[in-house]
C-alpha positions as CSV (number, residue, x, y, z in Angstrom):
1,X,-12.2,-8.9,24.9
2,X,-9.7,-6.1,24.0
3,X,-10.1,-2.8,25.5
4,X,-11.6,0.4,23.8
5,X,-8.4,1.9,22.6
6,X,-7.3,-1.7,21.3
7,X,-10.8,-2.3,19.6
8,X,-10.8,1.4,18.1
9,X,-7.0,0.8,16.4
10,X,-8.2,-2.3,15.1
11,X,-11.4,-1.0,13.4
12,X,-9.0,2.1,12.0
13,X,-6.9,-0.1,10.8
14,X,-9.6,-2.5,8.8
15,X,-10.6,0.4,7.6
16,X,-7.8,2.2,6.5
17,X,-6.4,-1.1,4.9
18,X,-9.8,-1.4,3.1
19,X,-9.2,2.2,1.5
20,X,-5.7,1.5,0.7
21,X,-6.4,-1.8,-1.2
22,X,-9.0,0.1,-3.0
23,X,-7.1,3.3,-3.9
24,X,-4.0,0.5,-4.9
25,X,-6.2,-1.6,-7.1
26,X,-7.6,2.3,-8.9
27,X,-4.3,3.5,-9.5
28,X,-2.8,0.4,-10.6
29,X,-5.6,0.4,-13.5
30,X,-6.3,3.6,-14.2
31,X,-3.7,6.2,-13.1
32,X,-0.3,3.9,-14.0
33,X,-2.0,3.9,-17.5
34,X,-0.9,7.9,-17.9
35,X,2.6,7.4,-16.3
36,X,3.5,4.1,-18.5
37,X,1.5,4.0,-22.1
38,X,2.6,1.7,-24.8
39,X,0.9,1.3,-28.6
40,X,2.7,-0.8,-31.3
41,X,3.5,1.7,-33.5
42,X,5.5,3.5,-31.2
43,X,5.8,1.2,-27.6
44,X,6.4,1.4,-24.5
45,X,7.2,5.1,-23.2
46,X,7.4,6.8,-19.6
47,X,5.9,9.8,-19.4
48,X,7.1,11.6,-15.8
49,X,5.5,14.9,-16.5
50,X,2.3,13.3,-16.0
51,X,3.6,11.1,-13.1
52,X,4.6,14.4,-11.9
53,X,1.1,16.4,-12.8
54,X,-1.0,13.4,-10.6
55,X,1.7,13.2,-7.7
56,X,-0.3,10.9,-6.2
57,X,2.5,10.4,-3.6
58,X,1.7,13.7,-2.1
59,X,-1.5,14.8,-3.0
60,X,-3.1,11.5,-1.9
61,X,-0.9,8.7,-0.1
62,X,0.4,10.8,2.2
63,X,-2.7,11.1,4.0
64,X,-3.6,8.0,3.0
65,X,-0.7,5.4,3.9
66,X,2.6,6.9,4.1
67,X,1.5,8.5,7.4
68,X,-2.0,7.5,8.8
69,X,-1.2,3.6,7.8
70,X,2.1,3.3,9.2
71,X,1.5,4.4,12.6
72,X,-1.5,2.5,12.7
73,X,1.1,-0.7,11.6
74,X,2.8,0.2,14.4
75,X,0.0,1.1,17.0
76,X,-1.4,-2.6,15.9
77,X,1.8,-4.3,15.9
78,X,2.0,-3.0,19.6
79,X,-1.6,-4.1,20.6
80,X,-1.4,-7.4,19.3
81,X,1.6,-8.3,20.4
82,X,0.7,-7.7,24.2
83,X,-2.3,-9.8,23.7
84,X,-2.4,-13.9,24.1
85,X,-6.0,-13.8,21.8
86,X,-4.8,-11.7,19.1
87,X,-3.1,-13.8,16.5
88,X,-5.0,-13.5,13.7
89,X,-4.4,-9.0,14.7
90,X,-0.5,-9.6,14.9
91,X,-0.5,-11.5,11.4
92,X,-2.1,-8.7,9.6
93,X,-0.1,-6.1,11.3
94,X,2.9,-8.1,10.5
95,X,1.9,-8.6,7.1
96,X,0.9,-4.5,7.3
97,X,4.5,-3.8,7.9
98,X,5.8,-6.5,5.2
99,X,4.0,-3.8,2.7
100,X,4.9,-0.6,4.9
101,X,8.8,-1.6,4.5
102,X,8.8,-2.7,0.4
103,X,7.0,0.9,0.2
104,X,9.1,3.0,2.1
105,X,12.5,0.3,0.9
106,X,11.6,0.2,-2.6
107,X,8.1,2.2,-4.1
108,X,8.2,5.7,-2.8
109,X,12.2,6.1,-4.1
110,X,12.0,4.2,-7.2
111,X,9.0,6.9,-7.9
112,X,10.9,9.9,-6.9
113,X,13.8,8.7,-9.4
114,X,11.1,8.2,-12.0
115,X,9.4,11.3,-11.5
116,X,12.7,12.9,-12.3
117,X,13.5,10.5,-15.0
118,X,13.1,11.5,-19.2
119,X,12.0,8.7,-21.1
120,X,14.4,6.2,-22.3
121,X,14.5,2.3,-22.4
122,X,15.7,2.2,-18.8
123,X,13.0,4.5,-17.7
124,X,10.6,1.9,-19.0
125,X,12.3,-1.1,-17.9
126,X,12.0,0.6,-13.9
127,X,8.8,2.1,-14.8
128,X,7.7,-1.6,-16.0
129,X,9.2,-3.3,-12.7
130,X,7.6,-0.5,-10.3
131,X,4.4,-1.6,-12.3
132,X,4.9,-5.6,-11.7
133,X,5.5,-5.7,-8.2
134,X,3.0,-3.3,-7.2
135,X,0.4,-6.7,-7.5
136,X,2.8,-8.3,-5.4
137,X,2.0,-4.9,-3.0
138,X,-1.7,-5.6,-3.4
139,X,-1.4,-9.2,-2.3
140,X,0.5,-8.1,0.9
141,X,-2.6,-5.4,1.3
142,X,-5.0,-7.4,0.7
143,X,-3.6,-11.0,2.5
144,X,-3.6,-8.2,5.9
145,X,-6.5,-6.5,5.1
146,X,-8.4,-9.8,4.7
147,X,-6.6,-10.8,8.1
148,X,-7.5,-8.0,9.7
149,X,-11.1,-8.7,9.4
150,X,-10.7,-11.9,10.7
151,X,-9.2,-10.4,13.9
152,X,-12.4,-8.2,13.7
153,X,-15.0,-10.7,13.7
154,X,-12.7,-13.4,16.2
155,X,-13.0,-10.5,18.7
156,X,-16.6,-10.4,18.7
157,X,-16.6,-14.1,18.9
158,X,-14.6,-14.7,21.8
């Protein structure tokens, strides 16, 4: 059995990755729908002054993953790794970071160039990508969210 601090990172982190799959999941279907609209009479267009109005980034991420999640990545990373009964912990916190370093690498500055961009074909065509790979970004969250709970329950088992 892990000690308190251990036991209390892990719960913060099952939740915290519970919230973040969530809030991924809500802004994938109903924010991105503001930021990226398409109709047949006119297409596909990106609309950054609405990206820009929601800011999601800062108004809500921030608090959410870009800081709280990461160092809890981290903190569980640590924790796990120290640990000979904790494999099921280190795989979500290695799948944790997987996500933590695609978002910092490749979402949060293909946003900031898209927040700034007008809209044009190759606007879309990022806008469109960003879009894509954020269910690949889900399947990381969830894949070490649903791992993480498995760590939960295996350390009430043991």
């Amino acid at each position: 059995m892990p000690g308190r601090l251990a036991t209390i990172l892990l719960w913060l982190f099952v939740l915290n990755l519970g919230v973040a799959f969530g809030a991924g999941l809500y802004e994938h279907r109903v924010v991105v729908g503001r930021w990226l609209t398409s109709s047949r009479e006119s297409g596909t267009h990106w609309n950054a002054d609405a990206a820009r109005r929601d800011d999601t980034g800062r108004r809500f991420w921030a608090f959410v993953t870009t800081v709280p999640l990461t160092l809890l990545t981290l903190a569980n990373l640590f924790a796990a790794w120290r640990g000979a009964l904790y494999d099921w912990w280190l795989a979500a916190a290695l799948a944790a970071l997987v996500e933590r370093v695609f978002t910092f690498w490749y979402f949060i500055p293909t946003m900031v160039r898209l927040m700034r961009s007008p809209d044009s074909p190759a606007s879309v065509a990022v806008a469109i990508r960003w879009r894509n790979l954020n269910y690949l970004r889900h399947a990381i969250i969830l894949a070490a969210w649903l791992v993480s709970l498995q760590a939960f329950s295996s350390l009430y088992r043991s």
